[in-house]
NUVEXLO-784307 format. One record per residue (C-alpha): residue number from 1; residue in three letters; chain; x, y, z. Coordinates in Angstrom, 3 decimals, m for minus. Layout:
// residues N
nr,rest,kette,x,y,z
NUM,ALA,A,X,Y,Z
...
This chain:
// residues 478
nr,rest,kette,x,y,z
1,UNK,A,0.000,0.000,0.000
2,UNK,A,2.690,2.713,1.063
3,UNK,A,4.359,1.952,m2.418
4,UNK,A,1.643,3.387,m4.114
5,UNK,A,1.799,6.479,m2.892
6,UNK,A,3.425,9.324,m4.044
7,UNK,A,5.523,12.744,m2.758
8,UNK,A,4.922,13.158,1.146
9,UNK,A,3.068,10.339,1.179
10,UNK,A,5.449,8.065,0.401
11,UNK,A,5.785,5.353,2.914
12,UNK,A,2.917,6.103,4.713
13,UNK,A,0.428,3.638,6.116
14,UNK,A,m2.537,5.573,5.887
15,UNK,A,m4.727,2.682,7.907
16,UNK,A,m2.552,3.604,10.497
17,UNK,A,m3.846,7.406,10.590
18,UNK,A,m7.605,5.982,11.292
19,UNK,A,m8.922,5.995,14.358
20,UNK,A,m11.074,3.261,14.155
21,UNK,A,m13.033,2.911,17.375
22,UNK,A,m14.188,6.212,16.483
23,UNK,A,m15.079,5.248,12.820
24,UNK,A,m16.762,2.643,14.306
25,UNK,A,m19.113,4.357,16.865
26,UNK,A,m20.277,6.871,14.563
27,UNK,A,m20.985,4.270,11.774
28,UNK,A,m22.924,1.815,14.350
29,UNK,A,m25.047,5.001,15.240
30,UNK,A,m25.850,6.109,11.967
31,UNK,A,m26.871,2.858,11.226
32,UNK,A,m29.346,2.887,14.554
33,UNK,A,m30.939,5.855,12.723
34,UNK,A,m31.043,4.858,9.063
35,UNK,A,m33.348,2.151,10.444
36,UNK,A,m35.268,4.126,12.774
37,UNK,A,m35.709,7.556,10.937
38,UNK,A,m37.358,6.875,7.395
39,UNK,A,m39.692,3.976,9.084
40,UNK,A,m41.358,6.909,10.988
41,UNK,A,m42.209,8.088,7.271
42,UNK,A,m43.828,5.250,6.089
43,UNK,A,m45.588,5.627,9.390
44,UNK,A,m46.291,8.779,8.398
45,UNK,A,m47.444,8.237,5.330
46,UNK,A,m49.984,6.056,5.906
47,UNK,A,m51.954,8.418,7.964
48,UNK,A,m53.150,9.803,4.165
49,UNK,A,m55.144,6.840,3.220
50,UNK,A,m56.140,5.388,6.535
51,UNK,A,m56.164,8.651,9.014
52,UNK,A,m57.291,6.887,12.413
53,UNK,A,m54.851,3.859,12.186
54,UNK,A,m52.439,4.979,15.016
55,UNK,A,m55.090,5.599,17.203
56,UNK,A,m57.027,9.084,17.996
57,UNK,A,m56.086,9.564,21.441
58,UNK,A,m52.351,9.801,21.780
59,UNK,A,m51.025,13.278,20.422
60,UNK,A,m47.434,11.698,20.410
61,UNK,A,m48.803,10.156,17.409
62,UNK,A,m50.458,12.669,15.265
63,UNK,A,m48.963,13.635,11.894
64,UNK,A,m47.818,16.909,13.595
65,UNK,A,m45.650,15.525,15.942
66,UNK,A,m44.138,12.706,13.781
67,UNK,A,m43.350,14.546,10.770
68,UNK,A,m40.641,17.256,12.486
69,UNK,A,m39.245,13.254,14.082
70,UNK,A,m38.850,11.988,10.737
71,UNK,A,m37.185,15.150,8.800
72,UNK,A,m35.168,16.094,11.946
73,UNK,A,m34.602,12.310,12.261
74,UNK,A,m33.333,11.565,8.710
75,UNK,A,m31.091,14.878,8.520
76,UNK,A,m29.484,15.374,11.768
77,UNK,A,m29.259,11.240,12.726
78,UNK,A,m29.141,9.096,9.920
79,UNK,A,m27.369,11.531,7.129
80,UNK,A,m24.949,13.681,9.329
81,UNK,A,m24.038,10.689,11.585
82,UNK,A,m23.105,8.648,8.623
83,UNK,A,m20.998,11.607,7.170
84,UNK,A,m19.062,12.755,10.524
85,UNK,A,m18.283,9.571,10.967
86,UNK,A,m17.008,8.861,7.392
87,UNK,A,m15.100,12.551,7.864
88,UNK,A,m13.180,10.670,10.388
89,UNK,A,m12.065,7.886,8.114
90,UNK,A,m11.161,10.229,4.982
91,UNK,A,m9.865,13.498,6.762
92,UNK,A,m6.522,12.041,8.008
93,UNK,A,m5.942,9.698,4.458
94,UNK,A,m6.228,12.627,2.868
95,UNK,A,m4.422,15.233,4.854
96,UNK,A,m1.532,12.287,5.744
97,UNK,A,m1.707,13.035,10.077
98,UNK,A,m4.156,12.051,12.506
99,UNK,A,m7.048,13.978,13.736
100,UNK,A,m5.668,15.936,16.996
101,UNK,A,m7.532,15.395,20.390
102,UNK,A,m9.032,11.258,19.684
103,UNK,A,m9.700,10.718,22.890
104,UNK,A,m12.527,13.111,22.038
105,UNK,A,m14.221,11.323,19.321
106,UNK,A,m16.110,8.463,20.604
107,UNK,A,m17.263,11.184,23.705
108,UNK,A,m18.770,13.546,20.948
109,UNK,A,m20.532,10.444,18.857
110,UNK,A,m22.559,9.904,22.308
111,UNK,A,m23.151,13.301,22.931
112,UNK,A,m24.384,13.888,19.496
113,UNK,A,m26.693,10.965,19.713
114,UNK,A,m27.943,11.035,22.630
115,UNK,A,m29.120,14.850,22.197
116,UNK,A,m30.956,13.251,18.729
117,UNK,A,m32.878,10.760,20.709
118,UNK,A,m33.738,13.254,23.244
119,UNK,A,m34.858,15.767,20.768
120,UNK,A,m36.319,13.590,18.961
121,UNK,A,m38.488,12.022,21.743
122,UNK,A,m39.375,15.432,23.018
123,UNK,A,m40.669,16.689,19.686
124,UNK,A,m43.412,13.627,20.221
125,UNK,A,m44.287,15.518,23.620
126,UNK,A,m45.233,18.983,21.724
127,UNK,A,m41.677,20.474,22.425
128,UNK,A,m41.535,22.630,19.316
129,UNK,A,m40.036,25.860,17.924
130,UNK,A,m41.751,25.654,14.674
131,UNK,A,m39.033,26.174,12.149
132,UNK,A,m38.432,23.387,9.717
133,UNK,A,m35.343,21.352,10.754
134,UNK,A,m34.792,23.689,13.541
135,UNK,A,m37.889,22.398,15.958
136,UNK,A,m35.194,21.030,18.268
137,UNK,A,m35.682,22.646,21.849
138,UNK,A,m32.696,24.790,23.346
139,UNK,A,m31.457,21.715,25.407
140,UNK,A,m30.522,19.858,22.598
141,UNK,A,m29.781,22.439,20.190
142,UNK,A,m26.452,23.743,22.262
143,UNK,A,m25.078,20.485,22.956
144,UNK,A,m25.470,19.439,18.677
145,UNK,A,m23.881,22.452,18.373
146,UNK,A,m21.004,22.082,20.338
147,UNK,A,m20.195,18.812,18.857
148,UNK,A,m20.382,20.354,15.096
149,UNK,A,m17.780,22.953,16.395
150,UNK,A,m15.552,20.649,18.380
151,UNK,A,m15.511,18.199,14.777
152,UNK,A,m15.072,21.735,13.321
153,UNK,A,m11.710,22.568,14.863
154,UNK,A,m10.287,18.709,14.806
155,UNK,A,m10.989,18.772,10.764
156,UNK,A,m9.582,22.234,10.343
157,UNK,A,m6.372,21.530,12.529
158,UNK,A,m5.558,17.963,10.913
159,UNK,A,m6.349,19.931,7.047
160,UNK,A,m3.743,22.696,8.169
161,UNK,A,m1.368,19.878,8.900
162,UNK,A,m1.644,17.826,5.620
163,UNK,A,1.615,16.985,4.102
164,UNK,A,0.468,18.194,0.991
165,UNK,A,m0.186,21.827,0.754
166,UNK,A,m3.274,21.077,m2.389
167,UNK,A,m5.911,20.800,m1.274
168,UNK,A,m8.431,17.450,m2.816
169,UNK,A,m11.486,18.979,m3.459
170,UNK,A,m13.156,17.062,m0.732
171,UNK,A,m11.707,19.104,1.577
172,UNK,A,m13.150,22.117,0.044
173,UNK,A,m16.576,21.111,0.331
174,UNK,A,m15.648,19.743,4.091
175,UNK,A,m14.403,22.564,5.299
176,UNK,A,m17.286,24.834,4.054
177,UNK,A,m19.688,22.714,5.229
178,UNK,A,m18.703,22.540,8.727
179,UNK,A,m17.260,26.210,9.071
180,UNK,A,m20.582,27.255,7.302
181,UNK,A,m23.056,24.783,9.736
182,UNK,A,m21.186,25.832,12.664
183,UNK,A,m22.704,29.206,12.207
184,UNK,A,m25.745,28.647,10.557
185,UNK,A,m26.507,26.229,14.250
186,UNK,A,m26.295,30.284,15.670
187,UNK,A,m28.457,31.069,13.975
188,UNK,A,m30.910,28.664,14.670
189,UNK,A,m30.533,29.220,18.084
190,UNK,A,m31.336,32.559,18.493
191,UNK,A,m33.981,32.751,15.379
192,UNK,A,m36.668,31.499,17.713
193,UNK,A,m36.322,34.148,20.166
194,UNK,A,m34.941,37.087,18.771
195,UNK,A,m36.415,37.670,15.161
196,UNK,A,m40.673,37.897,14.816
197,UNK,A,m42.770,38.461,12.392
198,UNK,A,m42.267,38.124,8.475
199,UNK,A,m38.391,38.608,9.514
200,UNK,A,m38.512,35.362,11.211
201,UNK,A,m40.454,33.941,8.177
202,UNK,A,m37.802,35.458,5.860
203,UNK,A,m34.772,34.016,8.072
204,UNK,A,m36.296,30.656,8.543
205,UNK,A,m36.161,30.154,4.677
206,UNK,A,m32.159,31.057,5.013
207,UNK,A,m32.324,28.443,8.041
208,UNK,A,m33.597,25.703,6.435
209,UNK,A,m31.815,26.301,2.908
210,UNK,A,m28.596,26.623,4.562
211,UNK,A,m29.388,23.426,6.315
212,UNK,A,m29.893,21.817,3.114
213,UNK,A,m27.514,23.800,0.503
214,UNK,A,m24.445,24.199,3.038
215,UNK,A,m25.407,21.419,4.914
216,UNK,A,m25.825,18.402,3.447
217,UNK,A,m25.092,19.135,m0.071
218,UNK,A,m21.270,20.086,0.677
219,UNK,A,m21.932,17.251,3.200
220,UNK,A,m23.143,14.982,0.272
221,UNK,A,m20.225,16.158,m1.893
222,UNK,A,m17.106,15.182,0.310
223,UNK,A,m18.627,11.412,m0.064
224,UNK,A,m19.313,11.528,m4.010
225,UNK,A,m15.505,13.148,m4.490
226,UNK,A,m14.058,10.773,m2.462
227,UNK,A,m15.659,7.699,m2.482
228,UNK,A,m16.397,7.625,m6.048
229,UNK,A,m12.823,7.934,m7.615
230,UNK,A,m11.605,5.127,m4.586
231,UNK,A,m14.684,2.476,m5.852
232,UNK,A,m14.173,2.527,m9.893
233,UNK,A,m10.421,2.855,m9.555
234,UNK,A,m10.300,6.441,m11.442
235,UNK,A,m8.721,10.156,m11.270
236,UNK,A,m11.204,12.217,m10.663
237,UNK,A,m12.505,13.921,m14.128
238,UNK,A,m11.683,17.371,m13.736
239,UNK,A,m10.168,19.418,m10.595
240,UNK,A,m10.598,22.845,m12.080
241,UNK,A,m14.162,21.645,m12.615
242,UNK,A,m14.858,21.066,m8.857
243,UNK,A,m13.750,24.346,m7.959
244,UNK,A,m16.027,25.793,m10.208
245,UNK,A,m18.753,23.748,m8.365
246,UNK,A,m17.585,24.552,m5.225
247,UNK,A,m17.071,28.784,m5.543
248,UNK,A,m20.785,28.678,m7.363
249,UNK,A,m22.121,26.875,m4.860
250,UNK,A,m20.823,28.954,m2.576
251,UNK,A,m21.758,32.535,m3.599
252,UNK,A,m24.988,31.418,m5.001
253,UNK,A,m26.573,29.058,m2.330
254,UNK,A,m27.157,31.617,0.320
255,UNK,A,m29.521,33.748,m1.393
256,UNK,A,m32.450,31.039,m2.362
257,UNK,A,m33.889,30.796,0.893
258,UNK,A,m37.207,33.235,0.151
259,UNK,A,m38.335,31.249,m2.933
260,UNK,A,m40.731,29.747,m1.131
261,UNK,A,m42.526,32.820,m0.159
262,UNK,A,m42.931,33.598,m3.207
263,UNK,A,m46.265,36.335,m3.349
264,UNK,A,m45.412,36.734,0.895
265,UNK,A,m45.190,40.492,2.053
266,UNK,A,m41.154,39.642,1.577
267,UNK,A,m39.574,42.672,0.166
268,UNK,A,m40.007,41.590,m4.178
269,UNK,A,m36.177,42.670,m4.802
270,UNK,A,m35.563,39.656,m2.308
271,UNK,A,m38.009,37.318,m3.783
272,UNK,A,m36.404,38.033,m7.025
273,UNK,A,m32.933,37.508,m6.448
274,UNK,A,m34.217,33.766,m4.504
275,UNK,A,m35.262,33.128,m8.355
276,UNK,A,m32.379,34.467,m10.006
277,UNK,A,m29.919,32.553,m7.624
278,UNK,A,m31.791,29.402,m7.735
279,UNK,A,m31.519,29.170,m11.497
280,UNK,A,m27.955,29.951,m10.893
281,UNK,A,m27.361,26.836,m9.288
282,UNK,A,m27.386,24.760,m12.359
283,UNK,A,m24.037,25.887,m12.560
284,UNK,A,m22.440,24.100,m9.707
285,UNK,A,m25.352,21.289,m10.024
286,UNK,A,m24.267,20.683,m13.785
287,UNK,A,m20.457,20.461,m13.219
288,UNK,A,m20.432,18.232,m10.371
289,UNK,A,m22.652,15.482,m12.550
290,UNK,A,m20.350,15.875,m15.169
291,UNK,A,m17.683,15.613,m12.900
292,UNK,A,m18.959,12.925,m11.830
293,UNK,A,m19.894,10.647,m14.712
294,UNK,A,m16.722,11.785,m16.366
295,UNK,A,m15.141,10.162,m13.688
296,UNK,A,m16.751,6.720,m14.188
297,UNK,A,m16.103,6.999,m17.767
298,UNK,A,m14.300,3.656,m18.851
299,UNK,A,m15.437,1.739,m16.002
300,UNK,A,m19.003,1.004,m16.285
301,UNK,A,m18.464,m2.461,m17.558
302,UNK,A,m17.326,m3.119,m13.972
303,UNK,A,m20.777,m1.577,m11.936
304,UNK,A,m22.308,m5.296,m11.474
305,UNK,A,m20.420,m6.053,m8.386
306,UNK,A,m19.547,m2.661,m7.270
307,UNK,A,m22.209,m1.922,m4.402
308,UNK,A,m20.488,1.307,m3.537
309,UNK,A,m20.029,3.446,m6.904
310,UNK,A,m23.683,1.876,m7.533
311,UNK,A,m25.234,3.433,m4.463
312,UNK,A,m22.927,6.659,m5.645
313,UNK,A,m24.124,6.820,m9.321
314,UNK,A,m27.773,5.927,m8.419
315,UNK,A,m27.889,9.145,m6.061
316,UNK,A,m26.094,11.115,m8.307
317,UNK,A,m29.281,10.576,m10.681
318,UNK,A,m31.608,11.346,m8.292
319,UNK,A,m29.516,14.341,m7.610
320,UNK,A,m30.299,15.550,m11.149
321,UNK,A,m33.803,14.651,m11.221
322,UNK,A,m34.473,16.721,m7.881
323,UNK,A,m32.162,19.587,m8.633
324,UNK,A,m34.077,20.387,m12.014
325,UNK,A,m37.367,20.107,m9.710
326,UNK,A,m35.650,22.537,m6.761
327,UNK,A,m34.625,25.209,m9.734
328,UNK,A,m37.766,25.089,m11.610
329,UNK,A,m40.228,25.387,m8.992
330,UNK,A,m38.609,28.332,m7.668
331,UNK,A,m40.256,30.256,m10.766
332,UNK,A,m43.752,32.155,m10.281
333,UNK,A,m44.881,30.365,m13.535
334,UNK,A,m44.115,26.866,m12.149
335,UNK,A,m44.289,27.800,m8.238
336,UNK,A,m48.245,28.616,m9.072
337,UNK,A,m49.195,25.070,m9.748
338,UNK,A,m46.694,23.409,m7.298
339,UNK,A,m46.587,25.293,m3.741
340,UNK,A,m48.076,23.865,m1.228
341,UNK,A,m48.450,20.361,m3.168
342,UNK,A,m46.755,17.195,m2.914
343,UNK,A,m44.333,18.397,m5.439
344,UNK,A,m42.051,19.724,m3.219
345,UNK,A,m42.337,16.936,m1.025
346,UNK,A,m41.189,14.561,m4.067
347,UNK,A,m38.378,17.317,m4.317
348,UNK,A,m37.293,17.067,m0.360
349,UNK,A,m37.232,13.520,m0.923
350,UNK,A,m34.836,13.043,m3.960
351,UNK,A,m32.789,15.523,m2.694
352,UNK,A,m32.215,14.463,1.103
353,UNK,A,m32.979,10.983,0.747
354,UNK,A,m32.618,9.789,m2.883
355,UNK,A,m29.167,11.503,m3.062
356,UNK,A,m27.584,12.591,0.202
357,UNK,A,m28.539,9.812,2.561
358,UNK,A,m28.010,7.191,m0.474
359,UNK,A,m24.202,8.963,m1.393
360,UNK,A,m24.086,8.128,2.550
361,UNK,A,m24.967,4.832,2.378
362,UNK,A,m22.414,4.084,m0.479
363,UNK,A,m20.121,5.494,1.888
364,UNK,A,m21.043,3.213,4.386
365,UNK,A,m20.172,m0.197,2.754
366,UNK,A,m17.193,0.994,1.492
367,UNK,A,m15.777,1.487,4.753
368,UNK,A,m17.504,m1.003,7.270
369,UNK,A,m15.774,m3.658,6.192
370,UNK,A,m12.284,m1.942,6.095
371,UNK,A,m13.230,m1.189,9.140
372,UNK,A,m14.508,m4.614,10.431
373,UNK,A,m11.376,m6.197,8.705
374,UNK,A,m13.708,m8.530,7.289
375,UNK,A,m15.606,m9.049,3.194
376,UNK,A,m18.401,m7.731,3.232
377,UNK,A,m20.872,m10.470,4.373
378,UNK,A,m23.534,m11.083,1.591
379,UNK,A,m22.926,m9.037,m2.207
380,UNK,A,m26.571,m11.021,m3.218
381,UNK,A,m28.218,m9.144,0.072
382,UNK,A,m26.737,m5.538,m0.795
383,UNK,A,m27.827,m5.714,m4.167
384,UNK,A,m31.254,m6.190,m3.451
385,UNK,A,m30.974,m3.519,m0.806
386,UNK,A,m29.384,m1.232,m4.180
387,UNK,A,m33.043,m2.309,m5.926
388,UNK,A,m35.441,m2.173,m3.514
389,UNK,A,m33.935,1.660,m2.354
390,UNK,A,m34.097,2.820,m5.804
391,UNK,A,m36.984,1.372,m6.685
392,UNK,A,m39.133,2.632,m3.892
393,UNK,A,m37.168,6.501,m4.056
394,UNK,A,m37.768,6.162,m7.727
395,UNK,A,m41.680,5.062,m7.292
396,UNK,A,m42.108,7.927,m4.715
397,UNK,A,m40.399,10.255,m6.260
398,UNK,A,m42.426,9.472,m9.703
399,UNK,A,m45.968,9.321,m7.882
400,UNK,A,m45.722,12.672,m5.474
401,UNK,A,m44.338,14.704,m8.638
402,UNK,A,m47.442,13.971,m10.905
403,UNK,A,m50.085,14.064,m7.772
404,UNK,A,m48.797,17.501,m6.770
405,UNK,A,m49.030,18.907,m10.185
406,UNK,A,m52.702,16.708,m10.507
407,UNK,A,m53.678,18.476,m7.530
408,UNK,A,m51.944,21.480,m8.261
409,UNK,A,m53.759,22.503,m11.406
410,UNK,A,m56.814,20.921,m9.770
411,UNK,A,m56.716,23.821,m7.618
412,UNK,A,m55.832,26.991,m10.129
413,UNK,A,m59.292,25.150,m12.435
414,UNK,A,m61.447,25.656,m9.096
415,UNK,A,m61.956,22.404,m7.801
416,UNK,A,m63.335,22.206,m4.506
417,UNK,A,m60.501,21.270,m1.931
418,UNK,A,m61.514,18.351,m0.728
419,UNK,A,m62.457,16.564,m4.368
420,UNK,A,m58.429,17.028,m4.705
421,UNK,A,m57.776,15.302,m1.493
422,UNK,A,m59.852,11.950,m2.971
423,UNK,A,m57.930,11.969,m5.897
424,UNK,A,m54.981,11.992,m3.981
425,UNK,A,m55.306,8.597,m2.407
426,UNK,A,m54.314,6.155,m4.964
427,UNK,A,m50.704,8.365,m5.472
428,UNK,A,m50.689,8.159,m1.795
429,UNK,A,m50.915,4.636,m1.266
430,UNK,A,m48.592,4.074,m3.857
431,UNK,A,m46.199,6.231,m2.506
432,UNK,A,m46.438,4.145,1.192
433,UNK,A,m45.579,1.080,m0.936
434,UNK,A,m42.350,2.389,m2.371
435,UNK,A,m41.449,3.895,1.460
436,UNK,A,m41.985,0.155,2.456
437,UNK,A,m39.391,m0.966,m0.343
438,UNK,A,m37.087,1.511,0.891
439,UNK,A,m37.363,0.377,3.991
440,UNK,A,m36.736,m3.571,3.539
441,UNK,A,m34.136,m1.815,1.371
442,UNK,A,m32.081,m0.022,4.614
443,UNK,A,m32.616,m2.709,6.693
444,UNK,A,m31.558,m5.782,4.377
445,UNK,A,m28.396,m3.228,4.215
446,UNK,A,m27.821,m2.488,8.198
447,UNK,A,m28.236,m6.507,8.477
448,UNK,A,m25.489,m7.592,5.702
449,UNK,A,m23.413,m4.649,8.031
450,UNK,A,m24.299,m6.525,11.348
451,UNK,A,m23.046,m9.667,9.650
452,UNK,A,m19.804,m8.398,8.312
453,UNK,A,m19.088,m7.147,11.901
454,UNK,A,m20.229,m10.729,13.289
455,UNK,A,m18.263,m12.475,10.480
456,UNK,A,m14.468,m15.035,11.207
457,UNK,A,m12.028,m12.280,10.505
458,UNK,A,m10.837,m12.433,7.139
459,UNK,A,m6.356,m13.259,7.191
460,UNK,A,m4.520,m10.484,7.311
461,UNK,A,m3.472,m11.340,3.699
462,UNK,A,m7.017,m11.578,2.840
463,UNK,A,m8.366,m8.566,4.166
464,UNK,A,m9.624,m5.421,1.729
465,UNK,A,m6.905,m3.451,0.615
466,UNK,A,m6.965,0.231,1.148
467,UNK,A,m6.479,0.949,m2.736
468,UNK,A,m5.664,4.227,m3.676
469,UNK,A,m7.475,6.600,m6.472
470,UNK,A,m4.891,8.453,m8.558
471,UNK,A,m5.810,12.054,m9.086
472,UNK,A,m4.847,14.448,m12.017
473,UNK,A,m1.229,15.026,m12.664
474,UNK,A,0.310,16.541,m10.027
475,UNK,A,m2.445,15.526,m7.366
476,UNK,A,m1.920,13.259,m4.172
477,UNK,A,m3.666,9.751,m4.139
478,UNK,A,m6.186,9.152,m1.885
């Protein structure tokens, strides 16, 4: 392994510079939530078609309390516990040190978890701010937040120590994402108590945006940038290209907040630049995907037995299918028959789930059993997690586009409200059957996981090697 590497590099055992006990924690967490999280969806979901199945007289269990569980659930447990754990495997390979301070890693995994559950529990007991992805009450909200800057300052340290003074472009998107989340937590903190009115309206659309477009999209990034290269075996297509993606992303992202108020007492010149800058973003959504499959280029013939870059590519197309919907819908012409229908909920779900949680996931068995020292237990089992996932993302994310835009221009043609709920309930019930595939989907996954881990250690000789990616000229490997 340490003859494959190149420059400073050279004769380092970059296994070495894991600490896996951390890795570990994290990943067995995130895991805890990827099967916990979307179920309370499908729960969800079925309280469209049959209303009264959960009972009537428990509030914990009303669609109101569950649905802040779920999104809160999927974003800040199953997605960013996946990824700060993963940060901890890639951050040190690719800055050549160790991550300062480790006796502080598997403390913070706990801390960060156990705040989820408690927040999570306590939003089923009516504690609730009301801002989307930001319900969370102050209890929780400082500890998360002290966690994201702790992580914060051991990522920045190791980067400034990296033997390599380029930086991959993984670390870009790392970086931003963490110094950018680390303030954007501020500012959920104090939103709920110091701004009112349609200020607080106006900054909750940052909130939530940032949460989402300097959140987990940089989030998402780090993963596809590094994982994908490592899996097919290939440079990355274009560096220069990244950085293009990155800087856009960048100065562009923190303006589209207000496009969904849209026709709100929101000053227009805002409104309008939300529009403006959210068409912009097909600039750094565009040269990521070709960066992307430019990298794969050459290597498709190879996909059949490659769970990872499969899990990577497949969210990658979901990530172009809901970008399109995120740009387009922030128009008044298309925003008219969309708002407030399950459109944007088909949107929310390609986005979060379909691509960031799935660009986790590929994440995931890459590194579980690298860091189980084991194969991975059963290829046939995580290839019909692969179809059932996509399948059921793809089904849901097929049915709530064409009932929100059924509804949507039901409503602008004057049908009575509740005629457009009826015709709701066969997309609705279709859309519970593809959250159930998803579903047997994670969990036929976190089961082939909990095997590996139970699995005879695989001989030392036998064991995965930690294969390098080459880069373009000049570049460090992986």
């Amino acid at each position: 392994m340490a003859d494959a590497l190149r420059g400073r590099f050279a004769g380092i055992d970059l296994d070495e510079l894991v600490d896996w006990p951390v890795v570990r924690i994290w990943l067995y967490w995130g895991m805890f939530w990827l099967m916990v999280t979307p179920s309370v969806g499908v729960a969800l979901s079925g309280l469209f078609n049959y209303p009264d199945y959960l009972g009537t007289n428990n509030l914990g269990l009303t669609f109101g309390r569950l649905r802040p569980v779920h999104v809160n659930g999927v974003i800040f447990g199953a997605f960013s516990t996946l990824f700060i754990g993963l940060c901890y495997f890639l951050v040190p390979r690719l800055s050549g040190v160790r991550v300062p301070w480790p006796q502080w890693g598997i403390p913070l995994a706990w801390v960060w978890n156990i705040s989820t559950a408690v927040a999570l529990i306590s939003l089923m007991f009516g504690e609730n701010h009301g801002l989307e992805a930001g319900e969370f009450p102050l209890y929780v909200k400082i500890p998360l937040f002290i966690v994201v800057a702790v992580a914060t300052a051991q990522f920045l340290i190791t980067i400034g120590r990296r033997l390599e003074p380029p930086l991959y472009v993984a670390l870009w998107y790392l970086i931003g994402a963490f110094v950018w989340t680390t303030m954007n937590l501020v500012l959920g903190i104090i939103l709920p108590y110091m701004i009112t009115g349609i200020n607080s309206a106006a900054f909750h659309g940052l909130y939530i945006h940032y949460i989402v477009g300097l959140w987990l999209t940089p989030a998402g990034y780090v993963l596809i940038y590094y994982f994908l290269p490592l899996s097919v075996r290939n440079p990355i297509y274009g560096h220069k290209l990244s950085l293009v993606g990155f800087w856009s992303l960048a100065l562009f992202y923190p303006f589209v907040g207000i496009h969904h108020y849209l026709y709100s007492p929101i000053a227009d010149w805002a409104e309008t630049i939300a529009i403006v800058t959210s068409m912009l973003l097909i600039i750094p959504v565009w040269t990521v995907l070709v960066n992307f499959f430019g990298t794969v280029m050459g290597r498709w013939d190879s996909f059949g037995r490659n769970l990872p870059a499969k899990f990577l590519i497949m969210g990658a197309l979901m990530y172009l299918v809901g970008c399109f919907q995120g740009s387009t819908e922030a128009l008044r012409l298309i925003q008219q028959p969309t708002h407030f229908t399950d459109f944007v909920i088909s949107h929310s779900h390609l986005t979060v789930f379909g691509t960031f949680v799935v660009w986790a996931m590929g994440g995931l068995i890459y590194v579980w059993p690298r860091a189980c020292g084991r194969e991975l237990w059963s290829f046939r089992m995580g290839n019909w997690a692969f179809w059932l996932i996509t399948v059921g993302i793809s089904t849901m994310g097929l049915v709530l586009t064409a009932g929100g835009l059924q509804q949507g221009f039901q409503w602008m043609a004057g049908t009575e409200w509740l005629d457009t709920v009826l015709s709701m309930r066969p997309y609705w019930l279709v859309r519970t059957v593809g959250g159930i595939s998803m579903d047997i989907g994670m969990s036929l996954l976190v089961i082939n996981m909990m095997m590996t881990a139970l699995a005879r250690p695989a001989a030392v000789a036998e064991r995965p090697a930690f294969a390098p990616a080459p880069l373009p000229s000049g570049g460090a490997t992986l």
